[in-house]
PLY file of the C-alpha trace (Angstrom):
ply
format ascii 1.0
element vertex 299
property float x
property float y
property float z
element edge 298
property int vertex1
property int vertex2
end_header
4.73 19.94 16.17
2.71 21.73 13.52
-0.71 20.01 12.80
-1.13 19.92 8.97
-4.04 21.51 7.64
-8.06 19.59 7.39
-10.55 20.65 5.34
-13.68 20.63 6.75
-15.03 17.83 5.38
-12.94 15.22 6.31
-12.09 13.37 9.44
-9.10 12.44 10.63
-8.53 8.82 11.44
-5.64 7.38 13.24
-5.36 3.72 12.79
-3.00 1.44 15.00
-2.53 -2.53 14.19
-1.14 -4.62 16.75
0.06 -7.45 15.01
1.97 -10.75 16.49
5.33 -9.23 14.86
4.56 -5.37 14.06
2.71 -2.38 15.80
1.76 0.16 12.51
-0.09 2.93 12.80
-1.42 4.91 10.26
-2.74 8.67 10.69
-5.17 9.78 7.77
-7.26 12.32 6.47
-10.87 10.42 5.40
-13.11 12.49 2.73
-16.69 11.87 2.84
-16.02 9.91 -0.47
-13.74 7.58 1.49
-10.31 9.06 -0.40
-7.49 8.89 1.91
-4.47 10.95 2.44
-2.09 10.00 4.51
-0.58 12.10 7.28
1.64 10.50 8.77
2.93 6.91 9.76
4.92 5.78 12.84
5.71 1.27 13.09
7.51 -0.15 16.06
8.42 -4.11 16.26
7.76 -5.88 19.47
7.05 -9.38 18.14
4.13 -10.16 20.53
3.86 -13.42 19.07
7.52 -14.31 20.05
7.70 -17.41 21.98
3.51 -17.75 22.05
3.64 -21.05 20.28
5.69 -22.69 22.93
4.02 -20.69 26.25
0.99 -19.85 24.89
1.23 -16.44 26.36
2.63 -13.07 25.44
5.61 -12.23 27.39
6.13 -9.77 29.47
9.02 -8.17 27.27
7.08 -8.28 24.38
4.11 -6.58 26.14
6.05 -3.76 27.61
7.58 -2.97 24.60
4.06 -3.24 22.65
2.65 -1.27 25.27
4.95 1.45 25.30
4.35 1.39 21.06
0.88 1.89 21.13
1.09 4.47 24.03
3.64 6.78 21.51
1.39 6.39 18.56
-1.83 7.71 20.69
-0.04 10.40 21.89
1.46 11.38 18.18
-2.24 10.87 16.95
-3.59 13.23 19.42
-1.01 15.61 18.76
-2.00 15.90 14.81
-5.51 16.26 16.21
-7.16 12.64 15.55
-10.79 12.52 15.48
-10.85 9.06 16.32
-8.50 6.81 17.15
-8.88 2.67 16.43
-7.11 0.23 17.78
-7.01 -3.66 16.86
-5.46 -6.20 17.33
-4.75 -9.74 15.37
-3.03 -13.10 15.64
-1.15 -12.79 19.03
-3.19 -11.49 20.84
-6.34 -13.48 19.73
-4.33 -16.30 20.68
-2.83 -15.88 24.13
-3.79 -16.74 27.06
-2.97 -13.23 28.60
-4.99 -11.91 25.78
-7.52 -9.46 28.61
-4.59 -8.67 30.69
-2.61 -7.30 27.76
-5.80 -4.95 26.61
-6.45 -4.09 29.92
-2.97 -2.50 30.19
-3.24 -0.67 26.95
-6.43 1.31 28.02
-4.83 1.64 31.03
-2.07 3.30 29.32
-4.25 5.21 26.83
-7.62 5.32 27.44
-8.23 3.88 24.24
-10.29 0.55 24.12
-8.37 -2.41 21.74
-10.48 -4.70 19.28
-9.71 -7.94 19.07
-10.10 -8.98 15.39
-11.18 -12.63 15.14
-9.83 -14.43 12.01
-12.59 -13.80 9.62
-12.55 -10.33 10.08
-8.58 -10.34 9.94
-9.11 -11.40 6.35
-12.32 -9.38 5.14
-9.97 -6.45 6.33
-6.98 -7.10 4.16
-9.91 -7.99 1.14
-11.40 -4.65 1.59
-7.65 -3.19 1.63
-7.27 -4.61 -1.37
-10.53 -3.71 -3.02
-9.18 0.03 -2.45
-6.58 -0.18 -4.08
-6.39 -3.36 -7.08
-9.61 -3.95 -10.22
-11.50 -7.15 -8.26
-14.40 -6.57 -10.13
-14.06 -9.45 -12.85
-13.19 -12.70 -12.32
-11.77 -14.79 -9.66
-9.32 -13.29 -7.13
-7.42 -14.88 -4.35
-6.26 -12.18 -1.24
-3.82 -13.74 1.40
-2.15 -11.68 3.87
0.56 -13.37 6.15
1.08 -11.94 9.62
3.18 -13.26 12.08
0.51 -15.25 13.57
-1.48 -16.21 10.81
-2.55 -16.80 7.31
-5.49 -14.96 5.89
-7.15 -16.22 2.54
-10.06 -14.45 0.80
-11.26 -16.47 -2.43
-13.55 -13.50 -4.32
-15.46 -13.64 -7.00
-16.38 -10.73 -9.46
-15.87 -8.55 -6.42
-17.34 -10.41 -4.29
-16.57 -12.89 -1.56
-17.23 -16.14 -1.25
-15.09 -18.38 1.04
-12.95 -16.53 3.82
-10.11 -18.61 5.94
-7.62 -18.05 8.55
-4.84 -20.33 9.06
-1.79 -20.68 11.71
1.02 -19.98 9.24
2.19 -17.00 10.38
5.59 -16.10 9.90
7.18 -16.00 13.30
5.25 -18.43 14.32
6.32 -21.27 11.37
10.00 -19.93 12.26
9.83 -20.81 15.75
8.36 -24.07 14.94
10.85 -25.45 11.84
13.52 -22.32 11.62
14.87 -21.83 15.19
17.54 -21.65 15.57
18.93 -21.89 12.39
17.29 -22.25 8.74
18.34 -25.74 6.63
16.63 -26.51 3.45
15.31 -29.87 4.76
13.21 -28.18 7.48
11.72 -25.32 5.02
10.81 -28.51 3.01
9.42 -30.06 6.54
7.56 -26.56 6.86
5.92 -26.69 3.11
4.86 -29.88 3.47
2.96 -28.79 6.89
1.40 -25.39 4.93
0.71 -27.62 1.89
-1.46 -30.17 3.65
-3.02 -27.79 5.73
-3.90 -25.79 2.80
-5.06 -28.42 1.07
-8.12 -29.14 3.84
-8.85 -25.59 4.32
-9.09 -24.56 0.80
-11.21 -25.94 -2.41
-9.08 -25.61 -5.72
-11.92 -26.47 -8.08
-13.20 -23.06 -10.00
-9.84 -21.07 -8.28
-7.08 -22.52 -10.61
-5.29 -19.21 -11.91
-7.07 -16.52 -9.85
-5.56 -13.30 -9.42
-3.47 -13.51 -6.08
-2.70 -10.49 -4.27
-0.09 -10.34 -1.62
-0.80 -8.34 1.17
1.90 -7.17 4.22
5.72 -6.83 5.04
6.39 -10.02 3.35
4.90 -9.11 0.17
6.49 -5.73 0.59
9.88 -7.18 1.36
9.46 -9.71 -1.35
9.47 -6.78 -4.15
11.92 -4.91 -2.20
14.22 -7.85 -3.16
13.31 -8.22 -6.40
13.46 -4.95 -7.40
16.61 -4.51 -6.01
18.09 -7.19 -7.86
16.31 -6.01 -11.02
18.50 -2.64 -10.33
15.06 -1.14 -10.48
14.22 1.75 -7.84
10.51 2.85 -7.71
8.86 5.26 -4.42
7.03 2.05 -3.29
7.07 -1.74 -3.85
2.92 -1.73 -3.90
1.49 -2.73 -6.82
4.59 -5.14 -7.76
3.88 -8.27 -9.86
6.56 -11.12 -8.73
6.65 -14.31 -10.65
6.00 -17.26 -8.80
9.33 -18.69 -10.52
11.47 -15.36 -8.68
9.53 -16.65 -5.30
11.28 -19.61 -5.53
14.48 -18.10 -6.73
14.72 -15.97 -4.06
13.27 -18.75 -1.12
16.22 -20.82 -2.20
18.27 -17.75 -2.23
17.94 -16.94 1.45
17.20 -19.99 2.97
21.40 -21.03 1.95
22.07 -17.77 3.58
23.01 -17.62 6.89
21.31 -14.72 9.53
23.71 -12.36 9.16
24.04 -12.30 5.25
20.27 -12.17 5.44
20.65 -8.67 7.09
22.44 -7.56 4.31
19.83 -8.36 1.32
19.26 -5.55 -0.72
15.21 -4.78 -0.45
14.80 -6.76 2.98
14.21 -5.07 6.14
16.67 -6.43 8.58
14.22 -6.91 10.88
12.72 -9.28 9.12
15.41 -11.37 7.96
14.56 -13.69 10.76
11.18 -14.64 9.37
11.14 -13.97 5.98
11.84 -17.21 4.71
8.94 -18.55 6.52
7.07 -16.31 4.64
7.83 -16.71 1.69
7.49 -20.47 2.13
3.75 -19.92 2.67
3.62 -17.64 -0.19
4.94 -20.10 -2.59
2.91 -22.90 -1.38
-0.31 -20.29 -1.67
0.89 -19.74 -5.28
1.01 -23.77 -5.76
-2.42 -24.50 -4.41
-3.73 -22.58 -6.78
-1.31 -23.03 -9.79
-0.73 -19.10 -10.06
2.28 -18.27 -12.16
2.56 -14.57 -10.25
1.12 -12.20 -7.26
0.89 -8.85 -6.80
2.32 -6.96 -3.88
0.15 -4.63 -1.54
0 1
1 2
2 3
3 4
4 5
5 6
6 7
7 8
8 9
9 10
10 11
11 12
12 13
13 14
14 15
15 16
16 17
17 18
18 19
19 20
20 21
21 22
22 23
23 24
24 25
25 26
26 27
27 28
28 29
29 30
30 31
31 32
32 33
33 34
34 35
35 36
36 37
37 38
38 39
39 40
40 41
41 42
42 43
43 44
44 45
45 46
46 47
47 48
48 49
49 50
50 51
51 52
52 53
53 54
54 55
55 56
56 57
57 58
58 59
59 60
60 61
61 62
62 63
63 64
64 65
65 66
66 67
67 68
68 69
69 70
70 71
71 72
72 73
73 74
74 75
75 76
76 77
77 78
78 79
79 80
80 81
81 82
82 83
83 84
84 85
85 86
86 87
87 88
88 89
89 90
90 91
91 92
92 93
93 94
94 95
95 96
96 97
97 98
98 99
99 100
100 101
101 102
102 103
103 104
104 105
105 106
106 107
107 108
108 109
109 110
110 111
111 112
112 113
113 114
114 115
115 116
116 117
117 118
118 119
119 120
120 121
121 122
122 123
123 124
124 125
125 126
126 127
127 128
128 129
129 130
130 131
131 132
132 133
133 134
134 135
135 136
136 137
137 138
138 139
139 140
140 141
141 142
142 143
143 144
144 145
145 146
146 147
147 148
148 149
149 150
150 151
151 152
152 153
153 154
154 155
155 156
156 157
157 158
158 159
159 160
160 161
161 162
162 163
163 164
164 165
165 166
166 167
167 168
168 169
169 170
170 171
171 172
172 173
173 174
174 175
175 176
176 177
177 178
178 179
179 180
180 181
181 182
182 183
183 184
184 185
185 186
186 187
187 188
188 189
189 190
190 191
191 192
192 193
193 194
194 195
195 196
196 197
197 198
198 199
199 200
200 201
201 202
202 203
203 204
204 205
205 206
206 207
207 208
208 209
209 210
210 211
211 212
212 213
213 214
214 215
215 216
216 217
217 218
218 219
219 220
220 221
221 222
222 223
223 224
224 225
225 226
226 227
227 228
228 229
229 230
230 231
231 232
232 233
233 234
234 235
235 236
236 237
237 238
238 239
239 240
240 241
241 242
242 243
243 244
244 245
245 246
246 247
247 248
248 249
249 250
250 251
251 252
252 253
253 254
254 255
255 256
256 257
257 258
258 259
259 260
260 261
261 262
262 263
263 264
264 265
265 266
266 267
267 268
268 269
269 270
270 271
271 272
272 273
273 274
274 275
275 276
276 277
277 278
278 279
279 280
280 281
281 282
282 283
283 284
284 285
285 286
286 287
287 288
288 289
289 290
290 291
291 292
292 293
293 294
294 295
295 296
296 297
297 298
């Protein structure tokens, strides 16, 4: 494997996110301005937060698999000559009660330590993300990023935050709760009304009514997949996408009729995620309600 050239200046970074649905990682060359080019990018999907809402533990499927993830993506890092090499981890593994045993194997396997992201810093992570990359400078801004553990809100004003929160609306875990095994209309209503009440305690509305919103992760991402697709519109990447709060809905009540295998099939949508996308998107469109939004942005 040829190592791509680095000037001499920057540093290369190799980032790996173990997430309650996803492991990404995400090799990079860092300037000393902070620009970032990407090198190259390697995801694997073990669904560590599979069955943790019912156990409370990570199985021992799941952690082999997540395990054996991680260990490829050090060893590709290496390989293209990382510098340094971070890993963290989110929902899942914040929440389970095999939480130490699970890290423990993965510097085992790698010799690379794992942070354990609590849910505050989940969320100032994705608002920094999104400070890279979207104006936040003026006016109110709302960030949400939906994992498959958990929901992460950052309400920002003029660039700067102000109110951070991290919810338990992830997508696989709202699926196994309301959508397993099968998705009906009356329990994505069930599921709403459970993200719209908890929303409702965690987060103020006053001063936040029609606040930028920017969607960050595979739903968002799959989300503008879709609607592209059925726009007949082909771009190099869905980022940057603004989706109508009225085609969230359109496309919620799309899928949610659909049954697992015509999911699979959407045009835009990972099959991967077909499971859990409609728990998703549920949260998204109750996010988009709470604070009367009429459209998001996809990151």
């Amino acid at each position: 494997m040829t190592n791509p050239a680095l000037p001499a200046t920057d540093v290369r970074i190799a980032a790996i996110d173990i997430g309650s649905n996803s492991v990404r990682q995400i090799i990079a060359d860092v300037s000393p301005a902070g620009q970032i080019r990407v090198v190259d990018e390697m995801k694997a999907m073990p669904r560590l937060g599979e069955g943790l809402e019912s156990t409370g533990a990570l199985s021992p499927a799941s952690i082999d698999a997540a395990v054996l993830a991680v260990q490829r993506m050090v060893t590709l890092a290496r390989q293209l000559g990382a510098a340094r090499i971070e890993i963290v981890a989110t929902s899942a593994v914040r929440d389970a009660s095999n939480s130490a045993t699970f890290t423990a194997q993965i510097h085992a396997a790698t010799g690379e330590p794992v942070r354990v992201l609590s849910g505050d810093e989940e969320a100032l992570l994705c608002f920094r993300s999104a400070l890279a990359h979207f104006e936040l400078g003026a006016g109110r801004t709302v960030v949400m990023d939906i994992g498959g553990g958990s929901l992460e809100l950052v309400l920002a004003k003029d660039g700067l935050i102000e109110r951070v929160a991290s919810l338990p609306f992830g997508a696989v875990r709202l699926t196994e709760r309301f959508l397993t095994p099968i998705v009906r209309p009356r329990r994505v209503r069930a599921l709403r009304a459970h993200v719209r009440e908890g929303l409702k305690k965690a987060v103020p509305v006053k001063d936040w009514r029609g606040a930028q919103v920017i969607g960050s992760g595979g739903t968002f991402t799959n989300l503008a997949g879709m609607v592209l697709a059925r726009q007949h519109v082909s771009v190099p990447s869905p980022h940057g996408t603004r989706i109508t709060r009225v085609e969230v809905e359109h496309v919620l009540d799309w899928l949610q009729r659909l049954d697992s295998e015509e999911r699979q099939l959407v045009p835009g949508l990972n099959p991967a995620r077909a499971d859990i996308i409609v728990a998703g998107l549920a949260v998204a469109a109750e996010v988009l309600a709470r604070f009367d939004q009429r459209d998001l942005r996809a990151s």
